[in-house]
N, CA, C and O atoms as a MOPAC input file, in Angstrom:
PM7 MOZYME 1SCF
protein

 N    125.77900 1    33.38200 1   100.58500 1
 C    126.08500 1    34.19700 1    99.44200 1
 C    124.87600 1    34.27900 1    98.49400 1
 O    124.71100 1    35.20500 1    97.70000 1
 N    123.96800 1    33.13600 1    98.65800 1
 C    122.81400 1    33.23000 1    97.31900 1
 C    121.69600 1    33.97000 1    98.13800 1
 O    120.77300 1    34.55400 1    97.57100 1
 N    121.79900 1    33.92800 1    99.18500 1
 C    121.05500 1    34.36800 1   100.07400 1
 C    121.53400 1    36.56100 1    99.36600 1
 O    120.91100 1    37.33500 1    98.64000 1
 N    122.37300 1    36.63400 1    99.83800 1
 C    122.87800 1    38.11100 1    99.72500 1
 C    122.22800 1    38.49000 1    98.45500 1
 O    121.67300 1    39.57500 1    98.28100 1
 N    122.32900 1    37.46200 1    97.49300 1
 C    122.37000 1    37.90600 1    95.87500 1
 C    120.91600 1    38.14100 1    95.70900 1
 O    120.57200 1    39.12200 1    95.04900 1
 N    120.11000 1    37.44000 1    96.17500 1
 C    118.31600 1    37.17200 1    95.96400 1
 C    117.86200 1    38.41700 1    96.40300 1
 O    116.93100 1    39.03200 1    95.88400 1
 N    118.97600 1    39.04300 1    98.02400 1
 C    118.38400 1    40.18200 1    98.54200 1
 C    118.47500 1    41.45000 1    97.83700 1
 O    117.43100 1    42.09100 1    97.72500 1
 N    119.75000 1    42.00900 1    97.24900 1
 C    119.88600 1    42.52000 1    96.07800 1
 C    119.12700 1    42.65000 1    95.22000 1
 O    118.42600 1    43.63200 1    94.97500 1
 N    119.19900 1    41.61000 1    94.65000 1
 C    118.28100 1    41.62100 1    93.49700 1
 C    116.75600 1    42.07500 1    93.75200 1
 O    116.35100 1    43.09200 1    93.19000 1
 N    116.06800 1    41.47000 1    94.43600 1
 C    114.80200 1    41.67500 1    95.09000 1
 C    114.68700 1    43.51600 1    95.16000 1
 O    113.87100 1    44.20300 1    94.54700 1
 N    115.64300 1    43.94000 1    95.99000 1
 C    115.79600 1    45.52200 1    96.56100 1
 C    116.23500 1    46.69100 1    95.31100 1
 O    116.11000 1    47.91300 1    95.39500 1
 N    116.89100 1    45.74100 1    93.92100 1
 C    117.34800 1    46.50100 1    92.69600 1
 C    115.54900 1    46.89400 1    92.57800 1
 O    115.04700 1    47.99400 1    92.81200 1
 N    114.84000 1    45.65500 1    92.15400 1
 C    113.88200 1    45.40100 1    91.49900 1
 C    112.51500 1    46.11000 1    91.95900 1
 O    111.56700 1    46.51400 1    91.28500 1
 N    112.79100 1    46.12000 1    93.60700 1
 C    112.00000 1    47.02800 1    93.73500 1
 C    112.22400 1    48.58100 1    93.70900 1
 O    111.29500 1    49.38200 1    93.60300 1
 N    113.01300 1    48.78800 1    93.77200 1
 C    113.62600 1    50.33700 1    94.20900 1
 C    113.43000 1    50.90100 1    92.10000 1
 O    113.72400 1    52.05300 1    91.77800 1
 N    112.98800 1    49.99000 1    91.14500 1
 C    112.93100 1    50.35700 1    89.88900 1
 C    111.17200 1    51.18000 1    90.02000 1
 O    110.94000 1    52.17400 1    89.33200 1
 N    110.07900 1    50.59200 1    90.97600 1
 C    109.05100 1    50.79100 1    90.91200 1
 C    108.80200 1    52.01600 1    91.80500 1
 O    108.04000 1    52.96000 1    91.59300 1
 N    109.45800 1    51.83500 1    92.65000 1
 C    109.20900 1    52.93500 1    94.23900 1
 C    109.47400 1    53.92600 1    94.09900 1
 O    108.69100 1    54.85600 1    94.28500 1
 N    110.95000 1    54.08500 1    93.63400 1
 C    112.05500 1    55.29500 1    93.51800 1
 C    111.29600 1    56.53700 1    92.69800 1
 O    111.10400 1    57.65500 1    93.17600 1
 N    110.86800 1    56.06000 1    91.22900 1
 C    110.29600 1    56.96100 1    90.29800 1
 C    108.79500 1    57.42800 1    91.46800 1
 O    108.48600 1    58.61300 1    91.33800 1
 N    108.22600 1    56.91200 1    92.14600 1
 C    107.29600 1    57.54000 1    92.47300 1
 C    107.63400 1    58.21300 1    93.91200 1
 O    106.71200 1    58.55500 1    94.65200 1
 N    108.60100 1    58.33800 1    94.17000 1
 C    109.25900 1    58.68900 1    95.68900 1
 C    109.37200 1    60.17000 1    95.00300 1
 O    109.13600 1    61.07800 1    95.80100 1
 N    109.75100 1    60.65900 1    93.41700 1
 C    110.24200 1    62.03300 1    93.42100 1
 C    109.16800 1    62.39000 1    92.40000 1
 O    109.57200 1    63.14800 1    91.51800 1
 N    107.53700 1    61.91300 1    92.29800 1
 C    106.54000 1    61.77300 1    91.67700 1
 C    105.56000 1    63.08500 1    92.14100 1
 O    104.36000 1    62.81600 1    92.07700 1
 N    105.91700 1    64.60700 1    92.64600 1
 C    105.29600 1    65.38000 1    93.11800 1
 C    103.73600 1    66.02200 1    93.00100 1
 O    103.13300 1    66.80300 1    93.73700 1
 N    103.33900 1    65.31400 1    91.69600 1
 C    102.08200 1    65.73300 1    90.82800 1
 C    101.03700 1    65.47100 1    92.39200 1
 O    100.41500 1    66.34100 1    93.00300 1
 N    101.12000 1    64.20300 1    92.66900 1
 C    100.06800 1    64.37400 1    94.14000 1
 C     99.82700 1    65.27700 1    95.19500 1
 O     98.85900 1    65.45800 1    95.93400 1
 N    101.18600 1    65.91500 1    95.06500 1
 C    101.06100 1    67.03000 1    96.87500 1
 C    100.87700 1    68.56800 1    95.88500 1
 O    100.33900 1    69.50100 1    96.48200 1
 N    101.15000 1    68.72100 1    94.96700 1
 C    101.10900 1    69.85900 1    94.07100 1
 C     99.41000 1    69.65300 1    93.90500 1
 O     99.00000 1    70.49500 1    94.70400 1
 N     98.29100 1    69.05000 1    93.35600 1
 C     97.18500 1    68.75400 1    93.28700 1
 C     96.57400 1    68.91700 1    95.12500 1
 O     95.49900 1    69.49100 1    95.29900 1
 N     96.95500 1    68.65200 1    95.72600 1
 C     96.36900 1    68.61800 1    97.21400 1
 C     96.88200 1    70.38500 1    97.43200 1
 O     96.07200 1    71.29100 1    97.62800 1
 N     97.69400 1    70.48500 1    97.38300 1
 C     98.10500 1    71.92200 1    97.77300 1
 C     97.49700 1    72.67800 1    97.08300 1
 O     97.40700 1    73.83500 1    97.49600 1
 N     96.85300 1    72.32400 1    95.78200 1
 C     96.21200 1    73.38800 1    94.69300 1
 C     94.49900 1    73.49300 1    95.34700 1
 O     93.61200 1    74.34400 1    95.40500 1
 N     94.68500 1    72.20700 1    95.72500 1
 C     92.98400 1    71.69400 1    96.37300 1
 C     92.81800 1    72.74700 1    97.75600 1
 O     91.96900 1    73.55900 1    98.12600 1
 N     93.97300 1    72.30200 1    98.22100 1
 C     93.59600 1    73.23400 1    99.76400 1
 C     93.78800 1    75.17100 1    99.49400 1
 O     93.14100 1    75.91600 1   100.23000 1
 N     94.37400 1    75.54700 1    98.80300 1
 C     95.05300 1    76.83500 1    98.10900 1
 C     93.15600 1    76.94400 1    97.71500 1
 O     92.54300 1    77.77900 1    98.37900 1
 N     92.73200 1    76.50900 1    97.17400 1
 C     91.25200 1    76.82900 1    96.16400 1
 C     90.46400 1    76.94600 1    97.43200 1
 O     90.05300 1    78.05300 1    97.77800 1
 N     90.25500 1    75.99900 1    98.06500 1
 C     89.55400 1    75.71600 1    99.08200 1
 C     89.80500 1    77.29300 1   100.40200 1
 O     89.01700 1    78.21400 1   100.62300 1
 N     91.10200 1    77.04700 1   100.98200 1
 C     90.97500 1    79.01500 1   101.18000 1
 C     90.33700 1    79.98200 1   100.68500 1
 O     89.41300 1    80.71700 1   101.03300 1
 N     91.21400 1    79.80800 1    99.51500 1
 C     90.03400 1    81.39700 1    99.13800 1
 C     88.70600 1    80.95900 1    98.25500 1
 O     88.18500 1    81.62800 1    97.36200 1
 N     88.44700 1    80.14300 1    98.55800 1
 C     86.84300 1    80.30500 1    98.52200 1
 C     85.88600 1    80.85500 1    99.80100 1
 O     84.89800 1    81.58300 1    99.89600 1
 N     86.85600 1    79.99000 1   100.85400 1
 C     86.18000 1    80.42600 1   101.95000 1
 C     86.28300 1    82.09800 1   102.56100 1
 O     85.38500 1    82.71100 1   103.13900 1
 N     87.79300 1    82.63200 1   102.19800 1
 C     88.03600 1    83.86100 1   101.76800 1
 C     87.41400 1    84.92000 1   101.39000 1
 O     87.38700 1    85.95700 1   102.05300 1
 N     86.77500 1    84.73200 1   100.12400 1
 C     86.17000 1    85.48700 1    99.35800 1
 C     84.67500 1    85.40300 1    99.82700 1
 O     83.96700 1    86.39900 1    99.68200 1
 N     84.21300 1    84.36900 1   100.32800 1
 C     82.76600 1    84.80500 1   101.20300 1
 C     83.11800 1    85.10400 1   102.66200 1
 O     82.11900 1    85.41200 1   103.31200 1
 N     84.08900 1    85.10000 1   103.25200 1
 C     84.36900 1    86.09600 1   104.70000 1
 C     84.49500 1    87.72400 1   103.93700 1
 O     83.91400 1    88.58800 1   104.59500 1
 N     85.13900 1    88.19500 1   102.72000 1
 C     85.64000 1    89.29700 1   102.24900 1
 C     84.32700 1    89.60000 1   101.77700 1
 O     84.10200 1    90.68200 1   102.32100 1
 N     83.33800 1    89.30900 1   101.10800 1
 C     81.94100 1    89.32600 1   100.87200 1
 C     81.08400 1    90.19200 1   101.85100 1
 O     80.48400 1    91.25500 1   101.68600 1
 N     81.21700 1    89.46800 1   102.79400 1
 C     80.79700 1    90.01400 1   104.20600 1
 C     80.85300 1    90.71400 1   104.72000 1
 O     79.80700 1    91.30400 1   104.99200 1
 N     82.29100 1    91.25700 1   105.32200 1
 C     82.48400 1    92.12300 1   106.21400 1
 C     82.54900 1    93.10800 1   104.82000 1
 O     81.68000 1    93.96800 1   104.95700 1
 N     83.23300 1    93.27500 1   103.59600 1
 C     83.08800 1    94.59400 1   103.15600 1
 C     81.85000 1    95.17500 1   102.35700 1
 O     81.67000 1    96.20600 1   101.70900 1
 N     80.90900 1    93.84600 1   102.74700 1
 C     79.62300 1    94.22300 1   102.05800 1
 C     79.44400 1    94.75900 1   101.03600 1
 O     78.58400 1    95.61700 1   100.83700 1
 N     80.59800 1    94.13100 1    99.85800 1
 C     80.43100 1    94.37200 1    98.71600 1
 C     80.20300 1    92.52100 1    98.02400 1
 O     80.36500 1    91.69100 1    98.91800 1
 N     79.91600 1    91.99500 1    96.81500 1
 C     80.16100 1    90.64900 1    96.21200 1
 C     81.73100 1    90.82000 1    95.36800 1
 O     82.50900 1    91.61100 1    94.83400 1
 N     81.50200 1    89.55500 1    95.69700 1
 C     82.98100 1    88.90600 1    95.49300 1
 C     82.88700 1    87.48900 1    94.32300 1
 O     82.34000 1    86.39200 1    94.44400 1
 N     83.64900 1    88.07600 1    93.24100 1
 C     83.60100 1    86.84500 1    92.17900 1
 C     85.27200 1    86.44500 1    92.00300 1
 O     86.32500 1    87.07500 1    91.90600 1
 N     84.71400 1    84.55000 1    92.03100 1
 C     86.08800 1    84.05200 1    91.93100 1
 C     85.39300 1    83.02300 1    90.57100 1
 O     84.44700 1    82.26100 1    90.37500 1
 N     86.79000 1    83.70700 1    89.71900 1
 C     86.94500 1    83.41400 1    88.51600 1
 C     87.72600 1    81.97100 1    88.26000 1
 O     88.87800 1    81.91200 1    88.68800 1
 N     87.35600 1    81.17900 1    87.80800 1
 C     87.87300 1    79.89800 1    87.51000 1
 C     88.68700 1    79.67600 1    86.04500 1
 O     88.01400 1    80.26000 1    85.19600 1
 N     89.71400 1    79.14100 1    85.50400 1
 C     90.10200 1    79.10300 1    84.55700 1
 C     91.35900 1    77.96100 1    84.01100 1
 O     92.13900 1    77.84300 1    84.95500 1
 N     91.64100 1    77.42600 1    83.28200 1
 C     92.63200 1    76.69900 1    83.50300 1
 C     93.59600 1    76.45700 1    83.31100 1
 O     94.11100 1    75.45800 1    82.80900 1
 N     94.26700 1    78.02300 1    83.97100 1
 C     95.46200 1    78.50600 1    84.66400 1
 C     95.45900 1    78.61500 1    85.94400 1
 O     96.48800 1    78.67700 1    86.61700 1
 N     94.32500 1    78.64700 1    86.38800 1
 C     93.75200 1    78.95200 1    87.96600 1
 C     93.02600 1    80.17800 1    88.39500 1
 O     92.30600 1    80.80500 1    87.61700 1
 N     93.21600 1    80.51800 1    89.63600 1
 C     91.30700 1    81.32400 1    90.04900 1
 C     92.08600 1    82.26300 1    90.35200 1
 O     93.29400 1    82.22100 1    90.58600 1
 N     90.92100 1    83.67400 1    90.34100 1
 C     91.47900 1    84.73200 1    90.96400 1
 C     90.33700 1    85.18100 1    91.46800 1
 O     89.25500 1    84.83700 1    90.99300 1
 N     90.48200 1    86.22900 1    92.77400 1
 C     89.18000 1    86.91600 1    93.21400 1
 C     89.23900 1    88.03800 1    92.97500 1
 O     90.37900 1    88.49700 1    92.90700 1
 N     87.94000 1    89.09600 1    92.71300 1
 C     87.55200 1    90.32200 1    92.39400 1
 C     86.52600 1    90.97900 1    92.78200 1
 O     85.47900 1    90.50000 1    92.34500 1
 N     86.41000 1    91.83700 1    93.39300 1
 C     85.18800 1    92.78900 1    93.32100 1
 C     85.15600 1    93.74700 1    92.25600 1
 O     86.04700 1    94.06800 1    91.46900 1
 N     83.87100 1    94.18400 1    92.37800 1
 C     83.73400 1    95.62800 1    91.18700 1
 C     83.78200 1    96.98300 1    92.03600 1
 O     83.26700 1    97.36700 1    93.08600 1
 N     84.73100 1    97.57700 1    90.98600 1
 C     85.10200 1    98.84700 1    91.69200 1
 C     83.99800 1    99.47800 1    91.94400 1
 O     84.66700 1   100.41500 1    92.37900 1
 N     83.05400 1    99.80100 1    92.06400 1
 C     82.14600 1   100.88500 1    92.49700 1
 C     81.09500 1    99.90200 1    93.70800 1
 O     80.00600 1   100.27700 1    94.14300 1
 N     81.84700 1    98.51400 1    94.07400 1
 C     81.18000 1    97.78400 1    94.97000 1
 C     79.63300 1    96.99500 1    94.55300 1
 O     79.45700 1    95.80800 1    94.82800 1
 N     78.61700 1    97.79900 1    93.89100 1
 C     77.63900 1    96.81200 1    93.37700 1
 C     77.06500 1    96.63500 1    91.99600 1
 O     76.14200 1    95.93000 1    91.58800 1
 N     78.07800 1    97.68300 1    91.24700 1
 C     77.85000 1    97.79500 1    90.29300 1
 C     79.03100 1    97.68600 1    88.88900 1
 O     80.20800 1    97.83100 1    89.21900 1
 N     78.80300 1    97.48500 1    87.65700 1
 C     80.13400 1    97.26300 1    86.93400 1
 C     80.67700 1    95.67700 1    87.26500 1
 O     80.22000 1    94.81500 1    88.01500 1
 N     81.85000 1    95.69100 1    86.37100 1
 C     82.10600 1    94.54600 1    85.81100 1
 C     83.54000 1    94.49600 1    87.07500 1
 O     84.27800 1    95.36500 1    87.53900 1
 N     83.40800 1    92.98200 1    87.27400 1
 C     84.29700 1    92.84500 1    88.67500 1
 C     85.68700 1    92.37100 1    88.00900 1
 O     85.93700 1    91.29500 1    87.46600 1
 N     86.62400 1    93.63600 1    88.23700 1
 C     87.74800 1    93.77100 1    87.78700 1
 C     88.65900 1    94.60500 1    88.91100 1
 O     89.82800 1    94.75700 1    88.55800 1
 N     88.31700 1    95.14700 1    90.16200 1
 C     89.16400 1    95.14000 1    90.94000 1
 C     89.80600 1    93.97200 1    91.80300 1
 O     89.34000 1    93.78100 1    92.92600 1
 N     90.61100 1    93.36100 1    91.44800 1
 C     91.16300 1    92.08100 1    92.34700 1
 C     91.13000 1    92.80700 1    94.12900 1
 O     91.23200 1    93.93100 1    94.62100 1
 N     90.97400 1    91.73200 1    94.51100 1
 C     91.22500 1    91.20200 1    96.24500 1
 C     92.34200 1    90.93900 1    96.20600 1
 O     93.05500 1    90.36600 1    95.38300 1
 N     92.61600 1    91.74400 1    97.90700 1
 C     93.78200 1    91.99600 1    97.71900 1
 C     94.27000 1    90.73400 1    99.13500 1
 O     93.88900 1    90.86800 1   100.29800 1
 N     95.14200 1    89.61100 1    98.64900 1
 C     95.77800 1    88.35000 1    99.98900 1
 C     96.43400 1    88.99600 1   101.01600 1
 O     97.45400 1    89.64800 1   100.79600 1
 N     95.91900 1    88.87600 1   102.19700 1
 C     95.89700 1    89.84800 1   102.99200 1
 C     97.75700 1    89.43100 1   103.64100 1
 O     98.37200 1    90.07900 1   104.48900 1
 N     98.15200 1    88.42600 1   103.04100 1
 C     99.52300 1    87.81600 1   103.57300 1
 C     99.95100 1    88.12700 1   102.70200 1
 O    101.05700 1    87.80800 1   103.13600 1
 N    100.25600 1    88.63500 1   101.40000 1
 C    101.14700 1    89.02800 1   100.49000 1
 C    100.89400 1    90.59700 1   100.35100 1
 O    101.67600 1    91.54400 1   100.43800 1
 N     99.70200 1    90.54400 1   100.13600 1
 C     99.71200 1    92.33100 1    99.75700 1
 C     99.17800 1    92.24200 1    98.38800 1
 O     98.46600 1    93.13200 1    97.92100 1
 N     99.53600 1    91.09900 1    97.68600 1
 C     99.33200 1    91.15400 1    96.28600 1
 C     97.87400 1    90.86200 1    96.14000 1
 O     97.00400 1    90.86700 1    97.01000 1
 N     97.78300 1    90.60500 1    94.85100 1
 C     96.23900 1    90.12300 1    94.05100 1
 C     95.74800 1    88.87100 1    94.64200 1
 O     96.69800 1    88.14600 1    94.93900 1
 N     94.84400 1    88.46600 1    94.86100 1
 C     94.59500 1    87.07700 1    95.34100 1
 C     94.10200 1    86.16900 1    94.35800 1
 O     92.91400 1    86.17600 1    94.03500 1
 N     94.90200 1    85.42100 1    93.88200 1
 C     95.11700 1    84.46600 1    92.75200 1
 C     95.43400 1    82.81300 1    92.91500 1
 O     95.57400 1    82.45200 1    94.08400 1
 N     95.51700 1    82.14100 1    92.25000 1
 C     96.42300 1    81.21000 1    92.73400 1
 C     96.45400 1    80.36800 1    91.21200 1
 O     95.41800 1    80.14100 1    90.58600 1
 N     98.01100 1    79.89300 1    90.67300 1
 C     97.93400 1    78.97300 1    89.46800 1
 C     97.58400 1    77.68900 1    90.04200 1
 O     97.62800 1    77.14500 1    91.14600 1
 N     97.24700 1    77.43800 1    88.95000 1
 C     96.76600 1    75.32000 1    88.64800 1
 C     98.36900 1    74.67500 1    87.72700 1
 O     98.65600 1    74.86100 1    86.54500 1
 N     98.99500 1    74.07000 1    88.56100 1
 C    100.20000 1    73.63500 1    88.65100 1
 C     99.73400 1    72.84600 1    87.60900 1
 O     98.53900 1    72.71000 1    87.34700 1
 N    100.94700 1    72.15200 1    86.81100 1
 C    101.47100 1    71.18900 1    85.48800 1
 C    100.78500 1    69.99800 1    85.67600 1
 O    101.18500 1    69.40200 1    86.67500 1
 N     99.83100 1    69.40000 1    85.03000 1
 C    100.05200 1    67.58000 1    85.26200 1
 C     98.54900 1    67.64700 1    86.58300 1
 O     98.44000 1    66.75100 1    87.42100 1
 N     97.43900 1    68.97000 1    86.51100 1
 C     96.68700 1    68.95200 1    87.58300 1
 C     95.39600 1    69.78600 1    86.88400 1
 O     95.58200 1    70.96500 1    86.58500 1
 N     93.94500 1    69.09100 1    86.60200 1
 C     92.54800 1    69.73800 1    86.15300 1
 C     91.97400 1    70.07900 1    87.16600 1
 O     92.00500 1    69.54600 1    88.27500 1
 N     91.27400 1    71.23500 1    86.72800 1
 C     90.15400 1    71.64700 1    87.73500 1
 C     88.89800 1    71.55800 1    87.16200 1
 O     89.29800 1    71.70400 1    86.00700 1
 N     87.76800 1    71.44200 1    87.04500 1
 C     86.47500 1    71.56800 1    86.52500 1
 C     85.03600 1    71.64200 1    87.06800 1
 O     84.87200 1    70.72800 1    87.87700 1
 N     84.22500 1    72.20000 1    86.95700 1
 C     83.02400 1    72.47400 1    87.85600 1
 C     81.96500 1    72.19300 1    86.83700 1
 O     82.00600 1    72.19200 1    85.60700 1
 N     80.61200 1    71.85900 1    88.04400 1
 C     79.98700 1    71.24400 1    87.71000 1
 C     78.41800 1    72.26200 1    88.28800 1
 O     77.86500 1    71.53900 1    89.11700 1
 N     77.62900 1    73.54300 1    88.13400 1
 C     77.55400 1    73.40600 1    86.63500 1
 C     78.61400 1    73.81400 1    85.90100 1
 O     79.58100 1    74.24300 1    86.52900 1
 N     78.67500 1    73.77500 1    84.41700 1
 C     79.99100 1    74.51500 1    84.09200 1
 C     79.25900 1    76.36900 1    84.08800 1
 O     78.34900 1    77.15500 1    83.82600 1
 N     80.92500 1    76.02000 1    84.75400 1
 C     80.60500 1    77.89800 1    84.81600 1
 C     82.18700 1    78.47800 1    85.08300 1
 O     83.04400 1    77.66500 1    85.42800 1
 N     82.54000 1    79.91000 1    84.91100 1
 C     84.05700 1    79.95300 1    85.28700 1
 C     83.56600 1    81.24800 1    86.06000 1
 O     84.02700 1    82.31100 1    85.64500 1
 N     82.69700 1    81.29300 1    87.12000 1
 C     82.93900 1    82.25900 1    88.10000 1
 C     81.85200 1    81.89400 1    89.15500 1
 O     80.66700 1    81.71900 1    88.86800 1
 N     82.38800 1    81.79500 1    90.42500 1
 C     81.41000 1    81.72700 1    91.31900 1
 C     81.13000 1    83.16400 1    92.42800 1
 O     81.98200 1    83.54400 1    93.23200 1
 N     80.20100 1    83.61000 1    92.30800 1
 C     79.61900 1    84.80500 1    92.84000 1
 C     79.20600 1    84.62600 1    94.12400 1
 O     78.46500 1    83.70000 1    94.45400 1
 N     79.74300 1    85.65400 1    95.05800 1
 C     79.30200 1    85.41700 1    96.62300 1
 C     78.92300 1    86.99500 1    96.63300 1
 O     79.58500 1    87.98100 1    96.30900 1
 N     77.30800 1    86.82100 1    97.24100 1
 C     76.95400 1    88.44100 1    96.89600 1
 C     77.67600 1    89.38000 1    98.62400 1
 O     78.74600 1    89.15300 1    99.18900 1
 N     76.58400 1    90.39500 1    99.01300 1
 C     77.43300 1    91.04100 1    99.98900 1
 C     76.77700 1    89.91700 1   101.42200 1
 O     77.53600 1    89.90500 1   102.39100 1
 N     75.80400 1    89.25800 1   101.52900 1
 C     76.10800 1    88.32700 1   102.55000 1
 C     76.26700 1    87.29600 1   102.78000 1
 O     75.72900 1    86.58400 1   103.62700 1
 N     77.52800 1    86.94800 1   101.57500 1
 C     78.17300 1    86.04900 1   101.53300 1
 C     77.58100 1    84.53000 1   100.56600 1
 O     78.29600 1    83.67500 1   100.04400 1
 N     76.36900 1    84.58800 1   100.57500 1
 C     75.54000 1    83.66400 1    99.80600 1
 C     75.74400 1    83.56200 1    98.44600 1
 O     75.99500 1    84.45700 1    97.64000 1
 N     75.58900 1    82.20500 1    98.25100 1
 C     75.54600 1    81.86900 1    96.55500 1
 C     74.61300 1    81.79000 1    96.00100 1
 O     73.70300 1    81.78400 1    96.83000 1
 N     74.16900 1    81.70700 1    94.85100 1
 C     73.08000 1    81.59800 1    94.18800 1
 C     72.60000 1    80.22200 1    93.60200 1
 O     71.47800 1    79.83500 1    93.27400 1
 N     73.54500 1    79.75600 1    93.58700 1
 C     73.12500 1    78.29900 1    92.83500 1
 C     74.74900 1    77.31400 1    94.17400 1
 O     75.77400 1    77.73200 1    94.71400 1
 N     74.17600 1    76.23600 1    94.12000 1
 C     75.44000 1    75.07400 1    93.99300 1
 C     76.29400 1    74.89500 1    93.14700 1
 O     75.82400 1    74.58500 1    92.05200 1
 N     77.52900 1    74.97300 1    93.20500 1
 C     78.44700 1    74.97100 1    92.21900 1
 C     79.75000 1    73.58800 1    92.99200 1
 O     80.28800 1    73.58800 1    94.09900 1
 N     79.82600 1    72.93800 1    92.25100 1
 C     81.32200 1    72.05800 1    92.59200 1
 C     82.43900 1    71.81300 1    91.71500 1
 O     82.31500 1    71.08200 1    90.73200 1
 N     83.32600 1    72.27800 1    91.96000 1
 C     84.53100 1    72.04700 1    91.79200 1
 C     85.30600 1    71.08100 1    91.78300 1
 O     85.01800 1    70.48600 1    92.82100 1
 N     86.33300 1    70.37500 1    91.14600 1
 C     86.64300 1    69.08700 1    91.43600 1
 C     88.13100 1    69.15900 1    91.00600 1
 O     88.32500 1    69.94800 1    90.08100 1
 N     89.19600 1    68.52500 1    91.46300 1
 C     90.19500 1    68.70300 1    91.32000 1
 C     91.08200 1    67.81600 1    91.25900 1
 O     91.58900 1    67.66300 1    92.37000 1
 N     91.57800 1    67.05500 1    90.37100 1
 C     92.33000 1    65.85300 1    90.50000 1
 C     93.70600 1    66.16500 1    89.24000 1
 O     93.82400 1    66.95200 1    88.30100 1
 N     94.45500 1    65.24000 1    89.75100 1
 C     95.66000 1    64.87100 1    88.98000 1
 C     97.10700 1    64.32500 1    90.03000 1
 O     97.65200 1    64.79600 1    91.02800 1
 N     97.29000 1    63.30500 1    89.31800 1
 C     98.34600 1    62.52700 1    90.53000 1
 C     97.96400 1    61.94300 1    91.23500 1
 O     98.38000 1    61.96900 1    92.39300 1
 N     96.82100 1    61.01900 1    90.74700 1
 C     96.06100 1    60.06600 1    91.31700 1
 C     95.03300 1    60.35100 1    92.88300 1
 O     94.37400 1    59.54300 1    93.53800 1
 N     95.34000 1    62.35400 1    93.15100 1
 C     94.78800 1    62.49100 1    94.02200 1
 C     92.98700 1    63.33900 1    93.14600 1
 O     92.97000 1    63.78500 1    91.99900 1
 N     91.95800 1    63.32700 1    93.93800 1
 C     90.68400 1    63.77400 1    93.22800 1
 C     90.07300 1    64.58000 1    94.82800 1
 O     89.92200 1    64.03400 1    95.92100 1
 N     89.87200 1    65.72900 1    94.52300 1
 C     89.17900 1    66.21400 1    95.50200 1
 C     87.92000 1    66.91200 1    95.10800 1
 O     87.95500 1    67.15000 1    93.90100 1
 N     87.01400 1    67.25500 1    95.57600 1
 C     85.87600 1    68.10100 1    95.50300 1
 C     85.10500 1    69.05400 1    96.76500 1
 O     84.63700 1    68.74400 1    97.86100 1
 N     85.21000 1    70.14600 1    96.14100 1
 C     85.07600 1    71.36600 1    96.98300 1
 C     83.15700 1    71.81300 1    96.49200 1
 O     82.79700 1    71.78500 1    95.31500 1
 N     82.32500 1    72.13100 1    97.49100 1
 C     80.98200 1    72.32000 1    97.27200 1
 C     80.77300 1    73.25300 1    97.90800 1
 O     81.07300 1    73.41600 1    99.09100 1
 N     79.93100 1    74.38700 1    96.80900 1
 C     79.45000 1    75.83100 1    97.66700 1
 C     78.46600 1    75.38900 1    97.86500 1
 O     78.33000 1    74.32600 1    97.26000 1
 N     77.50800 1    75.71200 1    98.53200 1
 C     76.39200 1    75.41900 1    98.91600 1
 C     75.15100 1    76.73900 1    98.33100 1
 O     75.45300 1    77.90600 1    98.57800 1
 N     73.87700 1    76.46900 1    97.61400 1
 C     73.56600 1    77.54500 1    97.23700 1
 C     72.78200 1    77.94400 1    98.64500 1
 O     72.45300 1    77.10800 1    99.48600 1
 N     72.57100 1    79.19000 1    98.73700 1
 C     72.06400 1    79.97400 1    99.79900 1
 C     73.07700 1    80.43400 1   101.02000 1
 O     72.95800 1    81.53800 1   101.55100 1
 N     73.67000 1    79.87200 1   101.25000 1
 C     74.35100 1    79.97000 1   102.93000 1
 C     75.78800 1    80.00700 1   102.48600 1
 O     76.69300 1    80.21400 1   103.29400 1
 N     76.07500 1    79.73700 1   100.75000 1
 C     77.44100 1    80.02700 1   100.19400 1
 C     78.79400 1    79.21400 1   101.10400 1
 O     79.99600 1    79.29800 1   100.85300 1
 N     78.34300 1    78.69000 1   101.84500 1
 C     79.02000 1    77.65800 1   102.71000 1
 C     79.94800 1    76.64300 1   101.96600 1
 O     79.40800 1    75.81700 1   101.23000 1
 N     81.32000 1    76.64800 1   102.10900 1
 C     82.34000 1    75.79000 1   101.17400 1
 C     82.54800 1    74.52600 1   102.24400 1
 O     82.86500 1    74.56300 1   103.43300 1
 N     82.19600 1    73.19100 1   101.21900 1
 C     82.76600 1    72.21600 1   102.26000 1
 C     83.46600 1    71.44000 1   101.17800 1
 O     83.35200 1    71.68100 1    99.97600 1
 N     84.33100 1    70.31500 1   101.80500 1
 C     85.23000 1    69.32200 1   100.98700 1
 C     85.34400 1    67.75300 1   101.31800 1
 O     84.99500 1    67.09500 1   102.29800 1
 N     85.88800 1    67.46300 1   100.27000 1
 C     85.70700 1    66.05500 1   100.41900 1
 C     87.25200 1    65.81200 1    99.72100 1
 O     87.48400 1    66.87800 1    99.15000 1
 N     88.24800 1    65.02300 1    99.53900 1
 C     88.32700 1    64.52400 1   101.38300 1
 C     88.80400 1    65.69700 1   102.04800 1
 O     88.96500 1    65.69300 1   103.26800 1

């Protein structure tokens, strides 16, 4: 019987620490925002490319959106890209309880028409104890990640 009671108790005591972080979503919402960014970055320099126009993805902290300029190389880039799985604008929010920030600071990264960047830019993304970082590469505009 003291045996039963210790086990209880033990299983109350832990299930006070576990439980709250069992329905703790801020981690997979931050990874999903990480991998969501991480697409259309890579996105927007494939869309760069083949339509041989540049492609700016706007950073903000509500979250990113991509755009070209309507006349393709000229003017201020305000026609959104269009997600080729929705139809819609290609956007994505930065969920509750989750920062994004880049390093240099800047809130747009430019991929001209072959796809290349101009400078290195990184991105970094944490909240919910998860931290990721996404790196364009300058010249070859090449997105890689960590983890």
């Amino acid at each position: 019987m003291i045996e039963l009671v210790l086990v209880l108790l033990l299983v109350s005591i832990l299930s006070l620490f576990i439980l709250p972080r069992l329905f703790d979503l801020t981690v997979f919402d931050a990874h999903g925002y990480f991998d969501s960014l991480d697409a259309a970055l890579g996105f927007a320099r494939r869309e760069a490319i083949a339509s041989e126009c540049p492609v700016s993805v706007s950073l903000s902290g509500t979250g990113y959106a991509l755009d070209q300029a309507p006349a393709c190389t000229t003017g201020s880039f305000s026609q959104p890209v269009v997600n080729p799985a929705s139809g819609q604008a290609y956007t994505g929010i930065l969920p509750s309880g989750i920062s994004q920030s880049t390093s240099p600071l800047t809130q747009e990264i430019l991929f001209n028409s072959s796809g290349m960047s101009a400078a290195q830019e990184t991105v970094t993304i944490t909240g919910g104890g998860f931290s990721g970082i996404l790196t364009i590469e300058s010249g070859t505009g090449l997105v890689t990640h960590s983890p």
